[in-house]
Gaussian input, Z-matrix of N, CA and C with variables (Angstrom, degrees):
# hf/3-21g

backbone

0 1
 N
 C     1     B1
 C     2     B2     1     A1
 N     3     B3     2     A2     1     D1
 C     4     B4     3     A3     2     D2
 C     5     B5     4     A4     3     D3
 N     6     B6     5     A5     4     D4
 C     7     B7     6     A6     5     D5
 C     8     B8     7     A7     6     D6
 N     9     B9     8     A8     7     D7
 C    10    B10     9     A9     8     D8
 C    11    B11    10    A10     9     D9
 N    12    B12    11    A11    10    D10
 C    13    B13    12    A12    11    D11
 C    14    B14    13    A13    12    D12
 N    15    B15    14    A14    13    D13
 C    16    B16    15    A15    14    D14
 C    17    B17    16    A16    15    D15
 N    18    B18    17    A17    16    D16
 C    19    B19    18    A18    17    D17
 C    20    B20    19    A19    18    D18
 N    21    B21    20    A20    19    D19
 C    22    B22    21    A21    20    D20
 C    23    B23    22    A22    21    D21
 N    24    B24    23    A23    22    D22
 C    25    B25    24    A24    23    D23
 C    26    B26    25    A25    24    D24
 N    27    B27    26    A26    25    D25
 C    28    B28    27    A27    26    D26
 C    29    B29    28    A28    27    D27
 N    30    B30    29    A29    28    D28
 C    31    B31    30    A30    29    D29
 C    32    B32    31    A31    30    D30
 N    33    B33    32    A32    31    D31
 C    34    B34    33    A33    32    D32
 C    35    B35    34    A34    33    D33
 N    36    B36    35    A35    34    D34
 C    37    B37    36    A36    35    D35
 C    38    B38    37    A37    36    D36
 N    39    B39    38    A38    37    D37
 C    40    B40    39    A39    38    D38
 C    41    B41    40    A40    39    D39
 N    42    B42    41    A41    40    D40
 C    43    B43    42    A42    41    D41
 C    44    B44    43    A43    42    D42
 N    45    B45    44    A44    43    D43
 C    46    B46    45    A45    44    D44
 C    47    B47    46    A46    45    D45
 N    48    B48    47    A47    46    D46
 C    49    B49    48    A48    47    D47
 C    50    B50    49    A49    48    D48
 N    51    B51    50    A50    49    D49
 C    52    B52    51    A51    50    D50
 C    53    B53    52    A52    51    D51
 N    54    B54    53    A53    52    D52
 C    55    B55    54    A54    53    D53
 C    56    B56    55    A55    54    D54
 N    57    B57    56    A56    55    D55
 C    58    B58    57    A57    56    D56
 C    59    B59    58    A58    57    D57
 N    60    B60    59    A59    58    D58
 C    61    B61    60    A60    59    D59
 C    62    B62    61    A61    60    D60
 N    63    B63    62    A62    61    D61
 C    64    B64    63    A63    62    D62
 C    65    B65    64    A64    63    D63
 N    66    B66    65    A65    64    D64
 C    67    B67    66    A66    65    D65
 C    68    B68    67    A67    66    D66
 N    69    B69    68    A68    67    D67
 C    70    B70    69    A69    68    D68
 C    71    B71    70    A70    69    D69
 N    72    B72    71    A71    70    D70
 C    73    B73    72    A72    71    D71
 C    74    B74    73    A73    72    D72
 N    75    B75    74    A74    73    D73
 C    76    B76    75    A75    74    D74
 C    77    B77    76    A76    75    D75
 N    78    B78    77    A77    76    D76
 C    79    B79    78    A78    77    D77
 C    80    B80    79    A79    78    D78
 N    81    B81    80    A80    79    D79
 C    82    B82    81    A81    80    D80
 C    83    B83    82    A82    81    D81
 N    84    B84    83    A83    82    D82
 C    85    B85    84    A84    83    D83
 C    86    B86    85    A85    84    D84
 N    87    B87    86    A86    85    D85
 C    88    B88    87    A87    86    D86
 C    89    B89    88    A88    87    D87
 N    90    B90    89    A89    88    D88
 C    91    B91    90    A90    89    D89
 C    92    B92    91    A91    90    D90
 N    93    B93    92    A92    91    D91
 C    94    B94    93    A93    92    D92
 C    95    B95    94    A94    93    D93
 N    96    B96    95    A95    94    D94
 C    97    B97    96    A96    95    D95
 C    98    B98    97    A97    96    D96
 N    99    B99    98    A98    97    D97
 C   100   B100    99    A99    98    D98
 C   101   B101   100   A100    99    D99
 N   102   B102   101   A101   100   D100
 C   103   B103   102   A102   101   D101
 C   104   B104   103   A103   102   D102
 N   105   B105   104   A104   103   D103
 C   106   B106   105   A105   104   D104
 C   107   B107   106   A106   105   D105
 N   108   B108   107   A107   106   D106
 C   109   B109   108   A108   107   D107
 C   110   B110   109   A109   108   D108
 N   111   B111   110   A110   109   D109
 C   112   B112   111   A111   110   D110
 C   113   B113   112   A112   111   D111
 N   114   B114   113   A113   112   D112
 C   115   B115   114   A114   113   D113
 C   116   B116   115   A115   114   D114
 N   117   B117   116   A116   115   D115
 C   118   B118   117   A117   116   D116
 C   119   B119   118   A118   117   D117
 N   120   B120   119   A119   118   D118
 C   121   B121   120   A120   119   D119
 C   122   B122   121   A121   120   D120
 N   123   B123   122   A122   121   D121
 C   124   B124   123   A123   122   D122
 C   125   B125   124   A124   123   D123
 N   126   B126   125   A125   124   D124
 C   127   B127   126   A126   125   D125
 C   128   B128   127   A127   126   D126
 N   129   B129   128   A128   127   D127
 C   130   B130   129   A129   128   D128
 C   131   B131   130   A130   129   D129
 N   132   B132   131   A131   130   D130
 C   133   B133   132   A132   131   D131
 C   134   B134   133   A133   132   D132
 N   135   B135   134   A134   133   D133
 C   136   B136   135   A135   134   D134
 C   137   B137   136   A136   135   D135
 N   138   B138   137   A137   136   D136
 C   139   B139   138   A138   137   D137
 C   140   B140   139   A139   138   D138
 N   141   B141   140   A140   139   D139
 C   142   B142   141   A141   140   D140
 C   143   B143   142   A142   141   D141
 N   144   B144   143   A143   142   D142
 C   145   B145   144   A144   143   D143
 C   146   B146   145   A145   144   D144
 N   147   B147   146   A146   145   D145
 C   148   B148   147   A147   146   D146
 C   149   B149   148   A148   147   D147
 N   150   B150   149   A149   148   D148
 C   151   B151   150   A150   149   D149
 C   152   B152   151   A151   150   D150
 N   153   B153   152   A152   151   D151
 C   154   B154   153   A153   152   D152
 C   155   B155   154   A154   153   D153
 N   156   B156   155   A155   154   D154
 C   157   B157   156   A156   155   D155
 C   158   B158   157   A157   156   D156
 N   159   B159   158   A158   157   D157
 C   160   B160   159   A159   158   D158
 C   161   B161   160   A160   159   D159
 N   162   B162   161   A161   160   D160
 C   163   B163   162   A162   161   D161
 C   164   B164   163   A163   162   D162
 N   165   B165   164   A164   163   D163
 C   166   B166   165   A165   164   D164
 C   167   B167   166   A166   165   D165
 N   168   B168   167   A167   166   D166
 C   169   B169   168   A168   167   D167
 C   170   B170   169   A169   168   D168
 N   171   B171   170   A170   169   D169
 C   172   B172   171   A171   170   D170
 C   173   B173   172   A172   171   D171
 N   174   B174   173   A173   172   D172
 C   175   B175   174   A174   173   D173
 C   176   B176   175   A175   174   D174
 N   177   B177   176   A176   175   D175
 C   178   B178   177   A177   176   D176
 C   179   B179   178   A178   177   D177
 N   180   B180   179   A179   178   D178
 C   181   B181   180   A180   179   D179
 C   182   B182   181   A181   180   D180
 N   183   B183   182   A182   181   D181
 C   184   B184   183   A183   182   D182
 C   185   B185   184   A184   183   D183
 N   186   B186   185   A185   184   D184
 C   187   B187   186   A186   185   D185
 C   188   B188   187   A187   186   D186
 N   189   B189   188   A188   187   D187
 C   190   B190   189   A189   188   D188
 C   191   B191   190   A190   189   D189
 N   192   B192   191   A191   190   D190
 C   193   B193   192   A192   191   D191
 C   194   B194   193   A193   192   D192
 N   195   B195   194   A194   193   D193
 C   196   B196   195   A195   194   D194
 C   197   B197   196   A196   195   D195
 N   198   B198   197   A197   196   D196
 C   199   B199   198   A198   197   D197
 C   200   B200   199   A199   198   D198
 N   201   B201   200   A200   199   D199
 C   202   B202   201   A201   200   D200
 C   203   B203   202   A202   201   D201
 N   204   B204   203   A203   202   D202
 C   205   B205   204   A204   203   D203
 C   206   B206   205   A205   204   D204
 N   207   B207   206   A206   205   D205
 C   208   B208   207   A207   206   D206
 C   209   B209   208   A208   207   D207
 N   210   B210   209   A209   208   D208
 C   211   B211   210   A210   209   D209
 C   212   B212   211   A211   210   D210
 N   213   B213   212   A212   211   D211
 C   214   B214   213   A213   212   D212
 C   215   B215   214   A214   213   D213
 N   216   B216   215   A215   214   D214
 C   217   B217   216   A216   215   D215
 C   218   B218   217   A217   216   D216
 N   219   B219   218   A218   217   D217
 C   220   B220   219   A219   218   D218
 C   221   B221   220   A220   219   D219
 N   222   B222   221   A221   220   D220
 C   223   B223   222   A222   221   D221
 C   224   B224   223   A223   222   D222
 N   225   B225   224   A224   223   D223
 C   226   B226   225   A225   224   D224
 C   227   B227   226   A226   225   D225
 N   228   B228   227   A227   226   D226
 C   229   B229   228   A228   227   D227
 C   230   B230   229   A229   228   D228
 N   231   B231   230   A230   229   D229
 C   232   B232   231   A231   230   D230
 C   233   B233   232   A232   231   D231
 N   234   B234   233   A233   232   D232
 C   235   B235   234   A234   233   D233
 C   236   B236   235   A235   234   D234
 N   237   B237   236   A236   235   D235
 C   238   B238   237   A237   236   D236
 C   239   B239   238   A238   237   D237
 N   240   B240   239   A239   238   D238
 C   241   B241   240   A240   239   D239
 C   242   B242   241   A241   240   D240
 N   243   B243   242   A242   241   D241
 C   244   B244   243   A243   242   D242
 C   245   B245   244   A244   243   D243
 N   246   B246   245   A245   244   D244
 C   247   B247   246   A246   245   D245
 C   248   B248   247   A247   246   D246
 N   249   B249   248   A248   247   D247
 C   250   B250   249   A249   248   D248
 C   251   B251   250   A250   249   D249
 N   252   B252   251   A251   250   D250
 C   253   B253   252   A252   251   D251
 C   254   B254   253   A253   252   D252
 N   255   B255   254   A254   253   D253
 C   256   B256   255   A255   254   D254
 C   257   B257   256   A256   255   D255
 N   258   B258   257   A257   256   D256
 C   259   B259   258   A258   257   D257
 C   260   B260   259   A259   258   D258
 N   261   B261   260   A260   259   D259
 C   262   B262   261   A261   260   D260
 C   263   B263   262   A262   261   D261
 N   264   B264   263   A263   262   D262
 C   265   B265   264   A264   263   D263
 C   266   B266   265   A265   264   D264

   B1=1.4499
   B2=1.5243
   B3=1.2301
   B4=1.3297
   B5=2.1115
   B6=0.9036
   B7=1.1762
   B8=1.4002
   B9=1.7972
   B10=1.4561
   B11=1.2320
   B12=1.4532
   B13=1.6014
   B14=1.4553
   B15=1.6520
   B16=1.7857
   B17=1.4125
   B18=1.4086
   B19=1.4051
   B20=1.0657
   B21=1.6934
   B22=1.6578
   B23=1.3838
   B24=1.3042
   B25=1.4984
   B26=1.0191
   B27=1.7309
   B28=1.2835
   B29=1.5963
   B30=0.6465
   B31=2.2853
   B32=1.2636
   B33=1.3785
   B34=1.6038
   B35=1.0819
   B36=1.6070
   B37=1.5399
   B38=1.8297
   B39=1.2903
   B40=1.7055
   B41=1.5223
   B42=1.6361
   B43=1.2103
   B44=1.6429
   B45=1.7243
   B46=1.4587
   B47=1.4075
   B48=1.3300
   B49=1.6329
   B50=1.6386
   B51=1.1494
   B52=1.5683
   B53=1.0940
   B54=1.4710
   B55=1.7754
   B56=1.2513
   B57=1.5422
   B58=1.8128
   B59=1.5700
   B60=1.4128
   B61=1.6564
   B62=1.1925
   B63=1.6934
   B64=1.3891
   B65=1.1453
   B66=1.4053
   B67=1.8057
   B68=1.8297
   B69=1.7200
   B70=1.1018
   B71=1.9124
   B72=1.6444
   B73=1.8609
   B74=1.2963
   B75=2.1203
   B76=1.2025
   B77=1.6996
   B78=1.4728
   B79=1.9039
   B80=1.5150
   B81=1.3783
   B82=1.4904
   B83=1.4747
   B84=1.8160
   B85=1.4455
   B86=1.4991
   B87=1.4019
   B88=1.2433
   B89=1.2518
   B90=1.4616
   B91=1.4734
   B92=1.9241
   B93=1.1487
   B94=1.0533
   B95=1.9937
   B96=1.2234
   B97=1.6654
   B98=1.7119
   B99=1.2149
   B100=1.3514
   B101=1.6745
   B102=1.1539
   B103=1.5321
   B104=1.4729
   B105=1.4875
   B106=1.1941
   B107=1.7194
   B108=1.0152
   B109=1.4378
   B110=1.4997
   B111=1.1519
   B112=1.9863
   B113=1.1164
   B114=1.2426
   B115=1.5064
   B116=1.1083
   B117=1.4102
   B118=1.8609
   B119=1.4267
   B120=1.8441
   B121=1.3737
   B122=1.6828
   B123=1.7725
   B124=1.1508
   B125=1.7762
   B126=1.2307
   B127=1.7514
   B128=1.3976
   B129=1.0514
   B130=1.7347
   B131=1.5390
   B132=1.4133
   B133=1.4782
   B134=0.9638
   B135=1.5891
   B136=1.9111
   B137=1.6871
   B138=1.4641
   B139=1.4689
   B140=1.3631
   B141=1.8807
   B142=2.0091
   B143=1.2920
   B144=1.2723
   B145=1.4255
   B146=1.5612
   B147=1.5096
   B148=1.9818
   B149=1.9750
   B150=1.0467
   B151=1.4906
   B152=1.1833
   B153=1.8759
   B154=1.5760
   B155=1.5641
   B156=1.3893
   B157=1.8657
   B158=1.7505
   B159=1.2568
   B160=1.4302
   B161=1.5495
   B162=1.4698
   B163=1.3960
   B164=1.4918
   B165=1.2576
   B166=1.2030
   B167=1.7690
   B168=1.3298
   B169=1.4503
   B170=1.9630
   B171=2.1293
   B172=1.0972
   B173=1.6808
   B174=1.6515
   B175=1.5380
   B176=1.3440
   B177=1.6987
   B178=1.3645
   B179=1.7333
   B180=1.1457
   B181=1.0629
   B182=1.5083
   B183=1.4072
   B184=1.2317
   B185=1.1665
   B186=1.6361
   B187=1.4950
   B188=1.5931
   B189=1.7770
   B190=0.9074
   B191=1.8736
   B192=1.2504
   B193=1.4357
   B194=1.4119
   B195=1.0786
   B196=1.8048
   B197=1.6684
   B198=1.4567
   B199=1.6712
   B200=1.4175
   B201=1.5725
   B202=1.2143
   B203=1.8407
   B204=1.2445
   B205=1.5902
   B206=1.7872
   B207=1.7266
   B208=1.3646
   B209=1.4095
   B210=1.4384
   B211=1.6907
   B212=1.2406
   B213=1.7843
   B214=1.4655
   B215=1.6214
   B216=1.4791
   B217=1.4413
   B218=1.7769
   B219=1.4686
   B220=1.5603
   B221=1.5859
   B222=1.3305
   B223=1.0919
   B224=1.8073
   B225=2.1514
   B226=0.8865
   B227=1.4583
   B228=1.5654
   B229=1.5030
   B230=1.5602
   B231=1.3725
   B232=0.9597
   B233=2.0251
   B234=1.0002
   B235=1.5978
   B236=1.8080
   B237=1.6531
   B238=1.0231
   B239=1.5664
   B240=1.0935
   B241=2.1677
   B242=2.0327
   B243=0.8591
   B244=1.9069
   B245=1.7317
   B246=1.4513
   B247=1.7782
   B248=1.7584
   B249=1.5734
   B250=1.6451
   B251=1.1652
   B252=0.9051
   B253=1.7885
   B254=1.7556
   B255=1.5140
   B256=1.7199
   B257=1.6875
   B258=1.3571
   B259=1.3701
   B260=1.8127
   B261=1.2292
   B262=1.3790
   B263=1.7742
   B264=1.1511
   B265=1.6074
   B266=1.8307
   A1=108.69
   A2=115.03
   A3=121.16
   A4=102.57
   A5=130.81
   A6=156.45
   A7=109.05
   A8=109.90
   A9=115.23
   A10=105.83
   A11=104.52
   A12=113.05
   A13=106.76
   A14=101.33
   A15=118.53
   A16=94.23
   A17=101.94
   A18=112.85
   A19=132.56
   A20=108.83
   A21=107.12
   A22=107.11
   A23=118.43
   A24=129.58
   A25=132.96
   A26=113.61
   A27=99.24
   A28=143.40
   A29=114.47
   A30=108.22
   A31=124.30
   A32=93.76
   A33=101.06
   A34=121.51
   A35=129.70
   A36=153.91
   A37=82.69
   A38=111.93
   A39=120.27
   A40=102.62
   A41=127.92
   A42=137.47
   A43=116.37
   A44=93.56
   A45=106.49
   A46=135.41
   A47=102.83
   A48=120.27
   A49=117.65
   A50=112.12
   A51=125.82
   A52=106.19
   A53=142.37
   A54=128.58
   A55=138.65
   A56=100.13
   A57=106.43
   A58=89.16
   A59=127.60
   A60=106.90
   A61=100.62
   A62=155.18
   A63=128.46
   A64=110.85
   A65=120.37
   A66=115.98
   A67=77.58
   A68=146.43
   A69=140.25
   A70=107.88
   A71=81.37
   A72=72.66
   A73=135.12
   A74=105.63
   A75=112.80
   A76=119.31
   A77=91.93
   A78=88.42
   A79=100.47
   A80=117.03
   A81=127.34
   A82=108.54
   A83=94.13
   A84=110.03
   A85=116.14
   A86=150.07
   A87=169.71
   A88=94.70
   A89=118.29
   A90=138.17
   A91=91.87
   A92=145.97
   A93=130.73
   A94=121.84
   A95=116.36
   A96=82.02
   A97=128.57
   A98=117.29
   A99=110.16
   A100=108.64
   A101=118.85
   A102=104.63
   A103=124.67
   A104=113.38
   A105=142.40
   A106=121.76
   A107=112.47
   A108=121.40
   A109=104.71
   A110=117.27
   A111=126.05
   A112=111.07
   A113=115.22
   A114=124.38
   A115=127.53
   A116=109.10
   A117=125.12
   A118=85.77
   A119=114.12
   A120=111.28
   A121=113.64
   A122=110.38
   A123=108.10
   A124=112.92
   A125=85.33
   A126=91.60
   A127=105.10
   A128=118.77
   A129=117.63
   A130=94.19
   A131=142.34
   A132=137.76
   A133=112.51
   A134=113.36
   A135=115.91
   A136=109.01
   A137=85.53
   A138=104.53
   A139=128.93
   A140=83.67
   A141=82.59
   A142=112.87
   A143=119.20
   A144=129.38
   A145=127.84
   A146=92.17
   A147=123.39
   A148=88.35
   A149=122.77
   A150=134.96
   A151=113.58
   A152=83.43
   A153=101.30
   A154=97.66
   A155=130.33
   A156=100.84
   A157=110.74
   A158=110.95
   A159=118.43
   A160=130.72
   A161=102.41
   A162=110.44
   A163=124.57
   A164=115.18
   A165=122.42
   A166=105.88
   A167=123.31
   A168=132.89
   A169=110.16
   A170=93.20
   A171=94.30
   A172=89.45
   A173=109.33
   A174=118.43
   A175=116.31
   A176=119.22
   A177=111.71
   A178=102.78
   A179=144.90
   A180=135.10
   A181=137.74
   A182=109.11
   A183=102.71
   A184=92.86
   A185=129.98
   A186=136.84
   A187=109.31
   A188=128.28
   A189=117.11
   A190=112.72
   A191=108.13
   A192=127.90
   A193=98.87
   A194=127.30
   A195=132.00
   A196=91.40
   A197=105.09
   A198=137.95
   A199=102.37
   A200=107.13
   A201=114.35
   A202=96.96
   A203=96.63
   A204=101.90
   A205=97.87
   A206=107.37
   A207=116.86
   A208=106.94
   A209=100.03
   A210=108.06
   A211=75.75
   A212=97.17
   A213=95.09
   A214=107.18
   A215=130.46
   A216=132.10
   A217=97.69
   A218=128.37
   A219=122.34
   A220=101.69
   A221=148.14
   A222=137.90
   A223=101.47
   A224=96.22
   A225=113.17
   A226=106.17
   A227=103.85
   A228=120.94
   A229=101.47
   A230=102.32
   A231=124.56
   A232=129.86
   A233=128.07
   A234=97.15
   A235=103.22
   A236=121.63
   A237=110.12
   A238=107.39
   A239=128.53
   A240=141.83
   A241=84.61
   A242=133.27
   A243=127.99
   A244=100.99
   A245=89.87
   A246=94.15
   A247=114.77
   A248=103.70
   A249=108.98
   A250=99.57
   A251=132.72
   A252=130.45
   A253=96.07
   A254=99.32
   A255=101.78
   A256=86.84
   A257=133.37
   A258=148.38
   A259=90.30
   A260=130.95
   A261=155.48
   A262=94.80
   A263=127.22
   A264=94.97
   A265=102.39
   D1=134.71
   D2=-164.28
   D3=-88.38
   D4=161.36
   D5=-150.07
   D6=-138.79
   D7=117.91
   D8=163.48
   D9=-126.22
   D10=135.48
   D11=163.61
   D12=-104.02
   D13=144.39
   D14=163.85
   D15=-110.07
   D16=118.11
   D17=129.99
   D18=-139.83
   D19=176.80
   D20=-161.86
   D21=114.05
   D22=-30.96
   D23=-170.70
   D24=-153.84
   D25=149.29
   D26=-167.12
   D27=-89.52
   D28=-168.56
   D29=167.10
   D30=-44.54
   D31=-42.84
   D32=177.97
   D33=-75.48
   D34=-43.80
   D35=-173.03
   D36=-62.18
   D37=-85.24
   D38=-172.35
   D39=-25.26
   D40=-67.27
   D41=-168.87
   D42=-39.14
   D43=-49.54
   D44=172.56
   D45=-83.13
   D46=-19.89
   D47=145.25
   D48=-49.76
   D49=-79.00
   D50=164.83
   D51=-33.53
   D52=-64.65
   D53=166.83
   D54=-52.01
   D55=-10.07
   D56=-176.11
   D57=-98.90
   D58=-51.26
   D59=176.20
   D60=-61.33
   D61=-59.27
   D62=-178.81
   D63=-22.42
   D64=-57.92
   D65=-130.71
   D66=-85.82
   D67=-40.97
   D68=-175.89
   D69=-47.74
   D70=-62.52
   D71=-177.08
   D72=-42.71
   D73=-33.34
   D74=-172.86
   D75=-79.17
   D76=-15.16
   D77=-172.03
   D78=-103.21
   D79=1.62
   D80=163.34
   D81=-51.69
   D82=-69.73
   D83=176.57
   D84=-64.58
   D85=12.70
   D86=-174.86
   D87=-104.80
   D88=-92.43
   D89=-172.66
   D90=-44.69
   D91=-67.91
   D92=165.76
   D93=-44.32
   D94=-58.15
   D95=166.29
   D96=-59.97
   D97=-32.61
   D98=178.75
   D99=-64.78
   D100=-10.51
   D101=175.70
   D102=-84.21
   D103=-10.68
   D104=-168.16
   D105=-68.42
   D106=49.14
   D107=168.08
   D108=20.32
   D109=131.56
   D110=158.90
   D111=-60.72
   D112=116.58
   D113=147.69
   D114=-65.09
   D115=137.35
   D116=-147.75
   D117=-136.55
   D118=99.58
   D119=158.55
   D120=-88.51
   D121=148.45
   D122=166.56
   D123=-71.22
   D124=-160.57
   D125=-168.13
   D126=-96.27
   D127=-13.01
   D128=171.23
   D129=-93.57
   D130=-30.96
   D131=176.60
   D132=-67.74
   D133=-31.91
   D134=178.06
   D135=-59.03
   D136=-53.25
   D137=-178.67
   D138=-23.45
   D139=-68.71
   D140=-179.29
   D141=-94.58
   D142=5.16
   D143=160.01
   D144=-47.12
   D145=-60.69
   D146=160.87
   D147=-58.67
   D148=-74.50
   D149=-133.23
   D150=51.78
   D151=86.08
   D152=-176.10
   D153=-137.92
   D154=165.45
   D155=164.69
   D156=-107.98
   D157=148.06
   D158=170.83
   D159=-0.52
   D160=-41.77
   D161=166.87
   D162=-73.63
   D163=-50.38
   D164=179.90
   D165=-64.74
   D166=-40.03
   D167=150.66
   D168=-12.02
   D169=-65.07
   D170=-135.32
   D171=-67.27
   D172=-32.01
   D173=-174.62
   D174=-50.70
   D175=-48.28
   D176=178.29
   D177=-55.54
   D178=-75.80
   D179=170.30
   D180=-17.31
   D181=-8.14
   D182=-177.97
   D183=-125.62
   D184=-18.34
   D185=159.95
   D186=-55.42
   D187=-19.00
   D188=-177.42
   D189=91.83
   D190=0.15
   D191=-177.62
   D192=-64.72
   D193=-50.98
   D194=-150.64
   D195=-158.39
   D196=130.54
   D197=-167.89
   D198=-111.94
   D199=109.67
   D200=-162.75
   D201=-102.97
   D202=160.48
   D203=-169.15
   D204=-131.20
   D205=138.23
   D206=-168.74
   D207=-115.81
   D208=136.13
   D209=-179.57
   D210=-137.55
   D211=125.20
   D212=159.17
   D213=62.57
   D214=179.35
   D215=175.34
   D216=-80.73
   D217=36.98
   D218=-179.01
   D219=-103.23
   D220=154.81
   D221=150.25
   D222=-102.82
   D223=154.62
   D224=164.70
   D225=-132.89
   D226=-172.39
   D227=166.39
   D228=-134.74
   D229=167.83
   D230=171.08
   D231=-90.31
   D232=92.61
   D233=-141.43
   D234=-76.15
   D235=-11.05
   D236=-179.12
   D237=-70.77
   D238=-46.58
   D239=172.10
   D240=-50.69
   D241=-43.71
   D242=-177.70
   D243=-58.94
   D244=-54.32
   D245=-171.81
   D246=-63.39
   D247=-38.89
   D248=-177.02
   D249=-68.77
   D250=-8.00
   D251=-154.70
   D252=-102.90
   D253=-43.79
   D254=-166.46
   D255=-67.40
   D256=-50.34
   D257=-159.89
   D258=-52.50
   D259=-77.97
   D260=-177.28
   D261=-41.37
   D262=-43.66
   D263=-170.02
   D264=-112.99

């Protein structure tokens, strides 16, 4: 295992050094998920996604379970509103 020395400075200076690259890396990785386009499953992707079949699909949807989104006469989902949803019940 390799070995670093600080010197020049102290515990505190290092500590607070070490937290300002944390806090960079983390809003790096932030600022990178928010750039991340929504994923739009179809209705056969929802499907085996859930592992559920088409029908039971179509019922939650009309139960109001899962909010389907229209492009065109195609349905989608949303898979993050799929995931809050599994989270929620």
């Amino acid at each position: 295992m390799e070995r670093i020395l600080f010197e020049g400075s102290s515990p505190e200076e290092f500590i607070a050094k070490l937290c300002l690259k944390f806090n960079e890396i983390i809003s790096n990785i932030v600022d990178n998920r928010i750039q991340e386009p929504e994923k739009l499953l179809t209705r056969e992707e929802t499907a085996k996604f859930l592992k559920v079949s088409l029908p039971t699909l179509n019922n939650w949807t009309k139960a109001g379970v899962l909010t389907p989104r229209y492009l065109g006469r195609r349905v989608y989902y949303k898979k993050s509103e799929i995931i809050n949803n599994l989270k929620n019940d």
